[in-house]
PyMOL Python script that loads the backbone (N, CA, C, O; Angstrom):
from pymol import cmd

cmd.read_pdbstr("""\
ATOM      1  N   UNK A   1      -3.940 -18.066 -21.169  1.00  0.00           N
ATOM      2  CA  UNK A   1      -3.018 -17.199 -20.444  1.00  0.00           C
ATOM      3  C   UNK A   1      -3.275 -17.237 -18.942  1.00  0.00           C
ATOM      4  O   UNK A   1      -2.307 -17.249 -18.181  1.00  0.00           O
ATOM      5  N   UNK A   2      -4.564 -17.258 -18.453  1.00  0.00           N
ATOM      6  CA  UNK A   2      -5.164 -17.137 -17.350  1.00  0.00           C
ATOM      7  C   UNK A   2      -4.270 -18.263 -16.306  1.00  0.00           C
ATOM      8  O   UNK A   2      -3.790 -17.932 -15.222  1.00  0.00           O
ATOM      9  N   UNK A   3      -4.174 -19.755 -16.958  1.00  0.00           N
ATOM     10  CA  UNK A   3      -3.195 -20.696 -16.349  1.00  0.00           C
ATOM     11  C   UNK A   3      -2.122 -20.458 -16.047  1.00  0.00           C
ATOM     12  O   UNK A   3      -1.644 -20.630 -14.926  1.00  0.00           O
ATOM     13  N   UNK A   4      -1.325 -19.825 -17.438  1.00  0.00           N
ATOM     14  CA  UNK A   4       0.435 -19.704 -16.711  1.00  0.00           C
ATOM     15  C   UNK A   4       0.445 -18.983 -15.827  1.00  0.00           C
ATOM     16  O   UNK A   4       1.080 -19.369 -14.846  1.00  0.00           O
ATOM     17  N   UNK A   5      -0.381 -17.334 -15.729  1.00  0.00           N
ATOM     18  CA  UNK A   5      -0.272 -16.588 -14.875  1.00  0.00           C
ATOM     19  C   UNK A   5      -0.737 -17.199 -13.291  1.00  0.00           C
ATOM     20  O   UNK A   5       0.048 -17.070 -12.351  1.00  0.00           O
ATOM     21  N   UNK A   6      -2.147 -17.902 -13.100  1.00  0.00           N
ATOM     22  CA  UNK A   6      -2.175 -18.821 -12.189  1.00  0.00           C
ATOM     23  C   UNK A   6      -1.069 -19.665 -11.032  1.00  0.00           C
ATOM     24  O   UNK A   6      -0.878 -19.580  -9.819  1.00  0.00           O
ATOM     25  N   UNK A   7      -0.514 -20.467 -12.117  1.00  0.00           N
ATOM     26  CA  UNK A   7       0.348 -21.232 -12.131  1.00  0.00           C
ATOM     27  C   UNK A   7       1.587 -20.496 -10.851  1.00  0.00           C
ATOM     28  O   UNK A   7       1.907 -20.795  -9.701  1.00  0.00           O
ATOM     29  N   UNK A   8       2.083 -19.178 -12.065  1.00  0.00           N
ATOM     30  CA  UNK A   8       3.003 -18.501 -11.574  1.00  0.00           C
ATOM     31  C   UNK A   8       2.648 -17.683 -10.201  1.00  0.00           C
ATOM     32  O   UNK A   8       3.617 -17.649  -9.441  1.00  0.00           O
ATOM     33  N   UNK A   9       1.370 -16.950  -9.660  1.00  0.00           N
ATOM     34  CA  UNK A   9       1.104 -16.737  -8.865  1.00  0.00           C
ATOM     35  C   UNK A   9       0.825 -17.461  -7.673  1.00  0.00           C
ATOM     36  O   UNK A   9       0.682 -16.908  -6.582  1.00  0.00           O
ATOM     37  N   UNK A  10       0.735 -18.808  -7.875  1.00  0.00           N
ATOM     38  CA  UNK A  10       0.649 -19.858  -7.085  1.00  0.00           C
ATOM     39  C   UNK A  10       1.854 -20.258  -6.459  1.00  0.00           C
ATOM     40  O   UNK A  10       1.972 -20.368  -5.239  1.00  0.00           O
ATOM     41  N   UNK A  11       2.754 -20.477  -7.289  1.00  0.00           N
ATOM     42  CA  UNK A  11       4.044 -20.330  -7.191  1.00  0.00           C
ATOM     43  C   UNK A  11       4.493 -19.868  -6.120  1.00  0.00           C
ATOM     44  O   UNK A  11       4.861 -20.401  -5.074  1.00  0.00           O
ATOM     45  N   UNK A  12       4.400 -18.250  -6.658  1.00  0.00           N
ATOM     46  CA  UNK A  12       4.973 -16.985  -5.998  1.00  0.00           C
ATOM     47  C   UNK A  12       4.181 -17.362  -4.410  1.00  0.00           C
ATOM     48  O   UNK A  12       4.908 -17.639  -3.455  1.00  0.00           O
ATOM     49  N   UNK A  13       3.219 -17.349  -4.306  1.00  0.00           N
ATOM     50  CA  UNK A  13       2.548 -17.526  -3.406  1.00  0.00           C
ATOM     51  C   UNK A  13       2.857 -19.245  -2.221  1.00  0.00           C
ATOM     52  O   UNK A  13       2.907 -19.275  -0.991  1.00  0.00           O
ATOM     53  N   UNK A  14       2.960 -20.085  -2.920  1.00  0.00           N
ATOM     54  CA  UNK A  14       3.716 -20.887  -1.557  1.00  0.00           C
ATOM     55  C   UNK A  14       4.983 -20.776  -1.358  1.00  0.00           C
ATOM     56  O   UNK A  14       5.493 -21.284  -0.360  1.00  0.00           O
ATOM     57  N   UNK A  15       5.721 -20.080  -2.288  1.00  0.00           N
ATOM     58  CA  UNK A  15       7.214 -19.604  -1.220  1.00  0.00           C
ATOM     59  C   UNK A  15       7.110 -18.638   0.042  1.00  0.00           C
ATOM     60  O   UNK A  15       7.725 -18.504   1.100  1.00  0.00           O
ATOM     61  N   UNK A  16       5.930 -17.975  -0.647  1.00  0.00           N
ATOM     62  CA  UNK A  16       6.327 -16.810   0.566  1.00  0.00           C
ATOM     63  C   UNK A  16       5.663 -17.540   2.042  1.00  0.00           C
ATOM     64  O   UNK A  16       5.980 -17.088   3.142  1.00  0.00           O
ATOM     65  N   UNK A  17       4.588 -18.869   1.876  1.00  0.00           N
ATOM     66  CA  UNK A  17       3.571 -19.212   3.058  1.00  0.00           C
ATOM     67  C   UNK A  17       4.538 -20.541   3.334  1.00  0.00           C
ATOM     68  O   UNK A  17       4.423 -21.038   4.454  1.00  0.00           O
ATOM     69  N   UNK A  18       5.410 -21.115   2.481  1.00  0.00           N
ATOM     70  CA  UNK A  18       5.936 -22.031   2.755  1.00  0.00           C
ATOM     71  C   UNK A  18       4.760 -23.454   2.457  1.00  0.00           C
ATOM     72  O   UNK A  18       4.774 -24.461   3.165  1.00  0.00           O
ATOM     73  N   UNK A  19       4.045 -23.304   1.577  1.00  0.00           N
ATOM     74  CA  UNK A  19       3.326 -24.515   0.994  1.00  0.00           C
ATOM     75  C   UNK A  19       3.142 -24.965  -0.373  1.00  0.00           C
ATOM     76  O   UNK A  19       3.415 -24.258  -1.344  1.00  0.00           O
ATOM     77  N   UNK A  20       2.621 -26.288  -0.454  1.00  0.00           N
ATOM     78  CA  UNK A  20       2.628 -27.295  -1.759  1.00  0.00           C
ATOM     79  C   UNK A  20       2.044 -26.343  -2.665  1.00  0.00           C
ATOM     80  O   UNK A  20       0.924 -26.039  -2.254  1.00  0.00           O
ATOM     81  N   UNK A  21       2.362 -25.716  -3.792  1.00  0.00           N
ATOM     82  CA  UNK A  21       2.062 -24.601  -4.546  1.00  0.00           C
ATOM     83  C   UNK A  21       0.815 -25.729  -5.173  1.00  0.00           C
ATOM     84  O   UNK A  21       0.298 -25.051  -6.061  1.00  0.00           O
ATOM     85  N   UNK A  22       0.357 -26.581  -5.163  1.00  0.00           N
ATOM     86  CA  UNK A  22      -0.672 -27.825  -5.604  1.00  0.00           C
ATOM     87  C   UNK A  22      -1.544 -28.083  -4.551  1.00  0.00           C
ATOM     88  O   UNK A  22      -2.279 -29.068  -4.473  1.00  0.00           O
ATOM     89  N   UNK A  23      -1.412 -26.835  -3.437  1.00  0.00           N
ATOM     90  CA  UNK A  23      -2.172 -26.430  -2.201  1.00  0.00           C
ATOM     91  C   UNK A  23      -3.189 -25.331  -2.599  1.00  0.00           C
ATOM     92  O   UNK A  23      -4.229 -25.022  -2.019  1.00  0.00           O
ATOM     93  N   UNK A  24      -2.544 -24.721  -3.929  1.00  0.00           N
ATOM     94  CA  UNK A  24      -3.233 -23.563  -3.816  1.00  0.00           C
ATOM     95  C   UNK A  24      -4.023 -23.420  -5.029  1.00  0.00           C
ATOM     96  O   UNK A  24      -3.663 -23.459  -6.206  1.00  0.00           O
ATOM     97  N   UNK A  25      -5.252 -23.235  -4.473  1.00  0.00           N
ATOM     98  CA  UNK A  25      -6.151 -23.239  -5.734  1.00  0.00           C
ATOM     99  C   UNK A  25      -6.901 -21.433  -6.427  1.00  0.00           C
ATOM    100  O   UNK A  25      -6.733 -20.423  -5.744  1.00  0.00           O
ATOM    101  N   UNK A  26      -7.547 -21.381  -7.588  1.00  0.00           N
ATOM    102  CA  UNK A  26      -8.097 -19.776  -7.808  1.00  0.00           C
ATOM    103  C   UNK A  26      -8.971 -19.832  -6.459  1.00  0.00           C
ATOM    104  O   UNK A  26      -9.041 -18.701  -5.978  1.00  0.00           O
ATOM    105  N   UNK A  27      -9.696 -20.845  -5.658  1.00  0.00           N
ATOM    106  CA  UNK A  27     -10.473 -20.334  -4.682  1.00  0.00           C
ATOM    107  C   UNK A  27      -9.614 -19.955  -2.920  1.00  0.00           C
ATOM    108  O   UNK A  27      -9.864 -19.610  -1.765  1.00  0.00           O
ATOM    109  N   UNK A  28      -8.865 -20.216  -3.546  1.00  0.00           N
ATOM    110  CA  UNK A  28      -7.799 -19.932  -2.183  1.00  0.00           C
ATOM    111  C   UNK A  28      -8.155 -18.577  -1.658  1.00  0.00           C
ATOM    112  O   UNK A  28      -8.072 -17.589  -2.388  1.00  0.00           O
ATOM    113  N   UNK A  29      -8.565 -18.498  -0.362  1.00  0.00           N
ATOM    114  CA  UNK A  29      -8.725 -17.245   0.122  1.00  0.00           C
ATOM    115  C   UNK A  29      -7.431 -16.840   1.011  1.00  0.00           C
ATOM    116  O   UNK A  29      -6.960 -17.577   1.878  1.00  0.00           O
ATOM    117  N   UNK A  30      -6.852 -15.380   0.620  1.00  0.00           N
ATOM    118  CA  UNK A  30      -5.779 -15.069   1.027  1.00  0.00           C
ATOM    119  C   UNK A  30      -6.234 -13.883   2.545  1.00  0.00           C
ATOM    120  O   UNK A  30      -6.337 -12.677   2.765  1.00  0.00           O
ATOM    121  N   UNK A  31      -6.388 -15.223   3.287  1.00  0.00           N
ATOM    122  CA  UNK A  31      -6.814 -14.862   4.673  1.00  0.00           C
ATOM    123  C   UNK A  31      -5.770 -15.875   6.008  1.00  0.00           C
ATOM    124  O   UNK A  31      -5.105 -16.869   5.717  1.00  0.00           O
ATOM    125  N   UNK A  32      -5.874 -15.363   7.225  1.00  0.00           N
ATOM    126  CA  UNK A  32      -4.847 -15.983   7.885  1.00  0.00           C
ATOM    127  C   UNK A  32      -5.844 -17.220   8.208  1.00  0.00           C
ATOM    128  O   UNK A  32      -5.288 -17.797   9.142  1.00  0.00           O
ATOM    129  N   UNK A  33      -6.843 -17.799   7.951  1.00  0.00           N
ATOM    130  CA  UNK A  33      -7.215 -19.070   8.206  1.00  0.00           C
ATOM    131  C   UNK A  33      -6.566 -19.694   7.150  1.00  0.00           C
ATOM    132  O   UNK A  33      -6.805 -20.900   7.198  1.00  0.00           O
ATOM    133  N   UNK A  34      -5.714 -19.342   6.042  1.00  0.00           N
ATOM    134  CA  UNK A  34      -5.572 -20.305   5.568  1.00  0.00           C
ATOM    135  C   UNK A  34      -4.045 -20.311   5.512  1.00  0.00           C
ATOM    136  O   UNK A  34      -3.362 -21.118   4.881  1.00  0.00           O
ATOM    137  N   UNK A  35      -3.544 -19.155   6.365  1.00  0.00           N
ATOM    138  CA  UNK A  35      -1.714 -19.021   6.830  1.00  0.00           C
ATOM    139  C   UNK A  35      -0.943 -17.474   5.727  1.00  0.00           C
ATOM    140  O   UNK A  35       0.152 -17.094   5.313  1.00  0.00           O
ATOM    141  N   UNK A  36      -2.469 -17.037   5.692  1.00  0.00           N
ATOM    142  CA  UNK A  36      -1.867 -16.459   4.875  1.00  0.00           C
ATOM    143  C   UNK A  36      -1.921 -14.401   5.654  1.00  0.00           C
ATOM    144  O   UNK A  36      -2.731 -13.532   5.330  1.00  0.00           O
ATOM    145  N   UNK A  37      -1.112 -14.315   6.361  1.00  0.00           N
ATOM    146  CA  UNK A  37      -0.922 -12.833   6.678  1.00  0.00           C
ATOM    147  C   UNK A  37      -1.022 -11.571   5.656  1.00  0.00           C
ATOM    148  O   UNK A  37      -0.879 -11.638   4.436  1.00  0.00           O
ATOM    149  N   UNK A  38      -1.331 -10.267   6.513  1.00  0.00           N
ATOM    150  CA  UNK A  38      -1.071  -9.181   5.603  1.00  0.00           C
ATOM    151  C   UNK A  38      -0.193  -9.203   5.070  1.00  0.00           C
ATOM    152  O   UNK A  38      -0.390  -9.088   3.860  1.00  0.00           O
ATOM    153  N   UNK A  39       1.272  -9.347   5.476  1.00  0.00           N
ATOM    154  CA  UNK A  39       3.098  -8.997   5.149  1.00  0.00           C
ATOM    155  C   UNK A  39       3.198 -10.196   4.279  1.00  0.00           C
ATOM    156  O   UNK A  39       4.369 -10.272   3.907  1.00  0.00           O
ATOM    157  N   UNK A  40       2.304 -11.416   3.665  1.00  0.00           N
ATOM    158  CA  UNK A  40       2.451 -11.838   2.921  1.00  0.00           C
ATOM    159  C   UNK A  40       2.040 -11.817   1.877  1.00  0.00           C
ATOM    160  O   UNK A  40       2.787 -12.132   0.951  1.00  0.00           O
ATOM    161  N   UNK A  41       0.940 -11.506   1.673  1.00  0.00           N
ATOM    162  CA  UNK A  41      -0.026 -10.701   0.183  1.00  0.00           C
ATOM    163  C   UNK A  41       0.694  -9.358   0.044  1.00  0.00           C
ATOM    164  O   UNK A  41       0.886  -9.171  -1.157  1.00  0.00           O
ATOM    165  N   UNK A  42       1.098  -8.501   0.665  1.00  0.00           N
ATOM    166  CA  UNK A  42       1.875  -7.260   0.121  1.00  0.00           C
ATOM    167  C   UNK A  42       3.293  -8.129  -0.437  1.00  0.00           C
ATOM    168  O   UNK A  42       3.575  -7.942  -1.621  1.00  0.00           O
ATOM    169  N   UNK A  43       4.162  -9.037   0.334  1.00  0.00           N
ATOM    170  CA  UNK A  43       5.141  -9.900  -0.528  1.00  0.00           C
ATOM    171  C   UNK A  43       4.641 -10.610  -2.174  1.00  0.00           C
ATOM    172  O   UNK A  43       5.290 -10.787  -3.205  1.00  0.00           O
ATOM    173  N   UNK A  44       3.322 -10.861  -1.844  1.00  0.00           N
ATOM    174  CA  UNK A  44       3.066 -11.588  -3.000  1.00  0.00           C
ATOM    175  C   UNK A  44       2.674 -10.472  -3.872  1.00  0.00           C
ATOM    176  O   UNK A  44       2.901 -10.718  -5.057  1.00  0.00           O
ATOM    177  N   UNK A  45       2.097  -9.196  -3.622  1.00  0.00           N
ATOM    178  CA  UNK A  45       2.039  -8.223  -4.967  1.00  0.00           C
ATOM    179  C   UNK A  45       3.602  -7.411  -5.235  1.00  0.00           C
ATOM    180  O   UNK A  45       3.523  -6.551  -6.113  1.00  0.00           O
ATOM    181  N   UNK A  46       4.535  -7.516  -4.812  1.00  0.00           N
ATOM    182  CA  UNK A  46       5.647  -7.195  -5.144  1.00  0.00           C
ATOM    183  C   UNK A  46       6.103  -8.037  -5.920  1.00  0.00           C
ATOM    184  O   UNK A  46       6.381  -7.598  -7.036  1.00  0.00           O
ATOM    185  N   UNK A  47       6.273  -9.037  -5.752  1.00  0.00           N
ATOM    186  CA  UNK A  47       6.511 -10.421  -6.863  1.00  0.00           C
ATOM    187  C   UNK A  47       5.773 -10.307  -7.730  1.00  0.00           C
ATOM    188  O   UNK A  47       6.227 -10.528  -8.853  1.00  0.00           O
ATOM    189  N   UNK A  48       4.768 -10.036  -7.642  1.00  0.00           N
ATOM    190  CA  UNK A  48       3.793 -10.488  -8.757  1.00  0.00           C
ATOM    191  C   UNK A  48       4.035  -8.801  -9.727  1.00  0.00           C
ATOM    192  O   UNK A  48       3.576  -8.915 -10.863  1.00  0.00           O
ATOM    193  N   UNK A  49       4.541  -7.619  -9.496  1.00  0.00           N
ATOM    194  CA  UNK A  49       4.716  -6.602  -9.914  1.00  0.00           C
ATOM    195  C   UNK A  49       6.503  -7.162 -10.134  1.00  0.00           C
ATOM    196  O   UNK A  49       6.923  -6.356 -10.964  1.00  0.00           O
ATOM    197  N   UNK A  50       7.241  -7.769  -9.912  1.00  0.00           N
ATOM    198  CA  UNK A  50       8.660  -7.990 -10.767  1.00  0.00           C
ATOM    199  C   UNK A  50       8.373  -8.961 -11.658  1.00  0.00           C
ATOM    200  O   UNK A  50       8.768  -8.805 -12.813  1.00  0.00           O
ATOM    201  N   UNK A  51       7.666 -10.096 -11.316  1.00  0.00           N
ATOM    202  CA  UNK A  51       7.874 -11.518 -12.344  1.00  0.00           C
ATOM    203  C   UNK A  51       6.792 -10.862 -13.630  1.00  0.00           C
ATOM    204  O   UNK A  51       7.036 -11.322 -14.746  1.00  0.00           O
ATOM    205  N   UNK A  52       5.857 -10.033 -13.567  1.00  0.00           N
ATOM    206  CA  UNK A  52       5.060 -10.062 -14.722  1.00  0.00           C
ATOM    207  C   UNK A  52       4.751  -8.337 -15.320  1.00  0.00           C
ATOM    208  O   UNK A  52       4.039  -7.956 -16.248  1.00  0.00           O
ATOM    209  N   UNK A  53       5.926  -7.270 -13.999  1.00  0.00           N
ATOM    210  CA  UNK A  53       6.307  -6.616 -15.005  1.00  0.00           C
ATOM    211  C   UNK A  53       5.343  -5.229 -14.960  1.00  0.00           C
ATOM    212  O   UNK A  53       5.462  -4.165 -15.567  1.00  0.00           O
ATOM    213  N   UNK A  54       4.278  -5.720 -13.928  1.00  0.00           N
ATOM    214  CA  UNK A  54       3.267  -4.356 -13.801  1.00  0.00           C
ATOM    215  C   UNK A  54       2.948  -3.337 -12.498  1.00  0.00           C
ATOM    216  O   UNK A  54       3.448  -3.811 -11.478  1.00  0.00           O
ATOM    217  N   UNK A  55       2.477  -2.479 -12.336  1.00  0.00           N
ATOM    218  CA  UNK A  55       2.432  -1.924 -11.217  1.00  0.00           C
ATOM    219  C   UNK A  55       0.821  -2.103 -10.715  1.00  0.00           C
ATOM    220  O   UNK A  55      -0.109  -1.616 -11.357  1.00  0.00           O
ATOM    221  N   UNK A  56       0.651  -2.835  -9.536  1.00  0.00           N
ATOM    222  CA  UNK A  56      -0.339  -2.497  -8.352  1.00  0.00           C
ATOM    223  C   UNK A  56      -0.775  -1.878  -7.443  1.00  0.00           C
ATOM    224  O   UNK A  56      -0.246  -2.095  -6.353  1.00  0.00           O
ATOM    225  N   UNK A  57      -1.728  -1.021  -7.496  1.00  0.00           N
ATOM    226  CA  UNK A  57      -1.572   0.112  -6.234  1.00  0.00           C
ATOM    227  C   UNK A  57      -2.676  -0.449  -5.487  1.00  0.00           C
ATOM    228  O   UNK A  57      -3.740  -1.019  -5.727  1.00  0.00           O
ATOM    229  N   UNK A  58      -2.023  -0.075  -4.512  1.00  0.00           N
ATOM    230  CA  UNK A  58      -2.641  -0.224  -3.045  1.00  0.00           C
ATOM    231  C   UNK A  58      -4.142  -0.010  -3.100  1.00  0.00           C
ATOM    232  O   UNK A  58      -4.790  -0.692  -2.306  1.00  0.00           O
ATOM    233  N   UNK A  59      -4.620   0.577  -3.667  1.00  0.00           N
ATOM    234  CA  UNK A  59      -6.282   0.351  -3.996  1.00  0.00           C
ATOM    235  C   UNK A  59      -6.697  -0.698  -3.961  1.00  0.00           C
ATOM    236  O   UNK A  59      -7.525  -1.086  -3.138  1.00  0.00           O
ATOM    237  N   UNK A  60      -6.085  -1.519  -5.057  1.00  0.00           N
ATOM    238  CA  UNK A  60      -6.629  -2.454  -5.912  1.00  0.00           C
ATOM    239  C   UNK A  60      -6.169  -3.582  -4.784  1.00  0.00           C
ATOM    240  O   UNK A  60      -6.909  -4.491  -4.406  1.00  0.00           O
ATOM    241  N   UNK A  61      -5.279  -3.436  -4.475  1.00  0.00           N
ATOM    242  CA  UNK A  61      -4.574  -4.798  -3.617  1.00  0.00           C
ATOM    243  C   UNK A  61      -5.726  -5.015  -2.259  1.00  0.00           C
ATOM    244  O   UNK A  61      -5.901  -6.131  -1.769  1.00  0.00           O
ATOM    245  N   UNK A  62      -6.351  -3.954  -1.832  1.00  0.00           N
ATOM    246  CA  UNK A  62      -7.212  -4.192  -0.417  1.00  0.00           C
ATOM    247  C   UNK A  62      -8.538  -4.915  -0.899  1.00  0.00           C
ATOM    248  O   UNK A  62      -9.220  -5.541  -0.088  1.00  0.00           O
ATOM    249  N   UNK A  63      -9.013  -4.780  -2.702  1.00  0.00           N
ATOM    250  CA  UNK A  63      -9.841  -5.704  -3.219  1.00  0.00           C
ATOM    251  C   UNK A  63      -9.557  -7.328  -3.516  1.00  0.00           C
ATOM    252  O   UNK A  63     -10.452  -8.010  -4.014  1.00  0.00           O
ATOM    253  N   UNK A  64      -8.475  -7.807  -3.237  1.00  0.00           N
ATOM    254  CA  UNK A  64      -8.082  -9.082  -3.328  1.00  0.00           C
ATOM    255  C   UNK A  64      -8.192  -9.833  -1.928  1.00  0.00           C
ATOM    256  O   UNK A  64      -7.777  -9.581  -0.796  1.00  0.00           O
ATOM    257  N   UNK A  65      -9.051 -11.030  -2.590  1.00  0.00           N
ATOM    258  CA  UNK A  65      -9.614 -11.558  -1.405  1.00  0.00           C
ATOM    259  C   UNK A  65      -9.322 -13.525  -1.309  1.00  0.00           C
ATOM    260  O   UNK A  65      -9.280 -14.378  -0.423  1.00  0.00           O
ATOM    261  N   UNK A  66      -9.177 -13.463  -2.843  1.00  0.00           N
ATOM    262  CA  UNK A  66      -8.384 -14.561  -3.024  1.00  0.00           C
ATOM    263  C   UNK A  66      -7.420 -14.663  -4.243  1.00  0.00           C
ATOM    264  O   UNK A  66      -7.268 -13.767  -5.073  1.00  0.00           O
ATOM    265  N   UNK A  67      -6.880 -15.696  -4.245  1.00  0.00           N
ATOM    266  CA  UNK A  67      -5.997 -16.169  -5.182  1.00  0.00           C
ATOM    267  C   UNK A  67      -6.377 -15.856  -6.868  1.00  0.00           C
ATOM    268  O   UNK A  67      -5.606 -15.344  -7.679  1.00  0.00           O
ATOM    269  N   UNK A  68      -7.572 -16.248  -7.089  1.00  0.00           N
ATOM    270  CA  UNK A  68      -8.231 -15.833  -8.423  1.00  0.00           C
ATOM    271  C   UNK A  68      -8.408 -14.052  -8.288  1.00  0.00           C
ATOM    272  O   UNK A  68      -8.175 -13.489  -9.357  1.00  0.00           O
ATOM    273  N   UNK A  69      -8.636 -13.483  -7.582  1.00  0.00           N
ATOM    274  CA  UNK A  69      -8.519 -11.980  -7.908  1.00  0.00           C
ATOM    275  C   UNK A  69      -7.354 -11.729  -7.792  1.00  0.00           C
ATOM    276  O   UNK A  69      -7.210 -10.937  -8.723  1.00  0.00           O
ATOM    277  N   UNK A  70      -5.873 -11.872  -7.071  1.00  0.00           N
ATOM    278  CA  UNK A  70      -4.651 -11.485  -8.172  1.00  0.00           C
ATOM    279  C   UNK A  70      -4.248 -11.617  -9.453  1.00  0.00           C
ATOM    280  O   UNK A  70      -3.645 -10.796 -10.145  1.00  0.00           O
ATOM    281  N   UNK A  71      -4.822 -13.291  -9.868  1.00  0.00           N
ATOM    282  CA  UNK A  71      -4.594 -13.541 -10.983  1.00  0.00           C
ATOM    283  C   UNK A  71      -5.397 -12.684 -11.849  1.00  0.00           C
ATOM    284  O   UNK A  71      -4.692 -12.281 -12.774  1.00  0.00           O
ATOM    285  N   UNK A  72      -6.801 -12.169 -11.927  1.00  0.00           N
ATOM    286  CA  UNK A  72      -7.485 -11.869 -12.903  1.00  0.00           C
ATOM    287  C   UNK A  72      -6.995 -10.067 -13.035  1.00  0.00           C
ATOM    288  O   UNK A  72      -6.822  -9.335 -14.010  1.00  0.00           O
ATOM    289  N   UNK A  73      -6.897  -9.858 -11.633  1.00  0.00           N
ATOM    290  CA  UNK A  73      -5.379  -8.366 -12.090  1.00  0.00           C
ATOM    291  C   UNK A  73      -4.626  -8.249 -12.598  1.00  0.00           C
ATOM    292  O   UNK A  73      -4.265  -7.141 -12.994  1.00  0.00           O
ATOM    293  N   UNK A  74      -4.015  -9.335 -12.839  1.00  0.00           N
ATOM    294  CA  UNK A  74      -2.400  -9.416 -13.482  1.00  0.00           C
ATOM    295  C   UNK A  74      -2.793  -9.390 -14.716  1.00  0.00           C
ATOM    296  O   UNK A  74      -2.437  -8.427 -15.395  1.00  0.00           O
ATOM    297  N   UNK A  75      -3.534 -10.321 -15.255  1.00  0.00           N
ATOM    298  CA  UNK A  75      -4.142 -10.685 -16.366  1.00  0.00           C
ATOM    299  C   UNK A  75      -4.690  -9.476 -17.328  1.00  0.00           C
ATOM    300  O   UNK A  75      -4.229  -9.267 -18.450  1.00  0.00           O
ATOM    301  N   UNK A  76      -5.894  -8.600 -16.635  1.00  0.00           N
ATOM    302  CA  UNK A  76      -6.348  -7.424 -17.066  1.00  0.00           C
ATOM    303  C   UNK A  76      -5.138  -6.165 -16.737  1.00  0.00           C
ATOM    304  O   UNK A  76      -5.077  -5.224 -17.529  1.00  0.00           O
ATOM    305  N   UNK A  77      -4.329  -6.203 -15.707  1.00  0.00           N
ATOM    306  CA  UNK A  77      -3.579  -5.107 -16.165  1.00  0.00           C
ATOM    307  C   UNK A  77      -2.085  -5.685 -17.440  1.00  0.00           C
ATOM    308  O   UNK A  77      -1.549  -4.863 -18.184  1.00  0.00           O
ATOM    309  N   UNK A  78      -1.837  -6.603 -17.424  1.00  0.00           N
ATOM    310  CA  UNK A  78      -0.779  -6.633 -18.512  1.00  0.00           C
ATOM    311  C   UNK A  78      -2.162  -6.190 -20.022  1.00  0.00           C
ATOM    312  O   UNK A  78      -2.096  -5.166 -20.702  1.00  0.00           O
ATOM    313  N   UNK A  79      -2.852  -6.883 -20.118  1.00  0.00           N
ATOM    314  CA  UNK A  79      -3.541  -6.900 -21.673  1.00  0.00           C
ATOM    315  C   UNK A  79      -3.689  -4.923 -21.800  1.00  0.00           C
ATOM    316  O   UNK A  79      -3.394  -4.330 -22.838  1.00  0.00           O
ATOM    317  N   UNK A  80      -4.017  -4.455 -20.971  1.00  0.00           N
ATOM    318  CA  UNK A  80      -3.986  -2.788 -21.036  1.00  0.00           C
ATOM    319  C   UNK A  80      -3.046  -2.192 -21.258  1.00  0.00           C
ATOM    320  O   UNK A  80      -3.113  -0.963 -21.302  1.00  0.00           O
ATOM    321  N   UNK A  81      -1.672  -2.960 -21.506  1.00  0.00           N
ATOM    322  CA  UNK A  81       0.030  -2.234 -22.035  1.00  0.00           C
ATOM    323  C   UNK A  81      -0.491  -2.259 -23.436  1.00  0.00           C
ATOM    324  O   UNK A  81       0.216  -1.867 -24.364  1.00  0.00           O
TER     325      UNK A  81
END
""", "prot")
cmd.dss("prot")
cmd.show_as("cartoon", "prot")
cmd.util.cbc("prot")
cmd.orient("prot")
């Protein structure tokens, strides 16, 4: 499961930066050295709260530091429905 969700967050994630979604790896740090702004990780947990359906609060979102900690959120909050 951990992949599709990956996959899909990766996704979600080079539309909003405008890159090769095969750019972005779980170690991707979602920092502006790597183009990645605040107004774009709050874009990417809104997406990631329509395409898979769950709610993120702002707590949890200031603990994401890369690409593998959205995914492993998404992951642990869907299995808790």
């Amino acid at each position: 499961m951990t992949e599709l969700i990956f996959k899909k967050v990766a996704e979600i994630l080079s539309e909003i930066i405008d890159r090769d979604p095969e750019d972005i790896g779980l170690d991707t740090a979602l920092t502006t050295g790597n183009g990645i702004m605040a107004i774009d990780v709050a874009k990417l947990v809104i997406e990631c709260e329509k395409k898979f359906k769950i709610t993120i609060h702002d707590e949890d979102v200031h603990t994401f530091t890369t690409v593998n900690d959205v995914v492993e959120h998404v992951e642990r909050t869907r299995s808790e429905r």
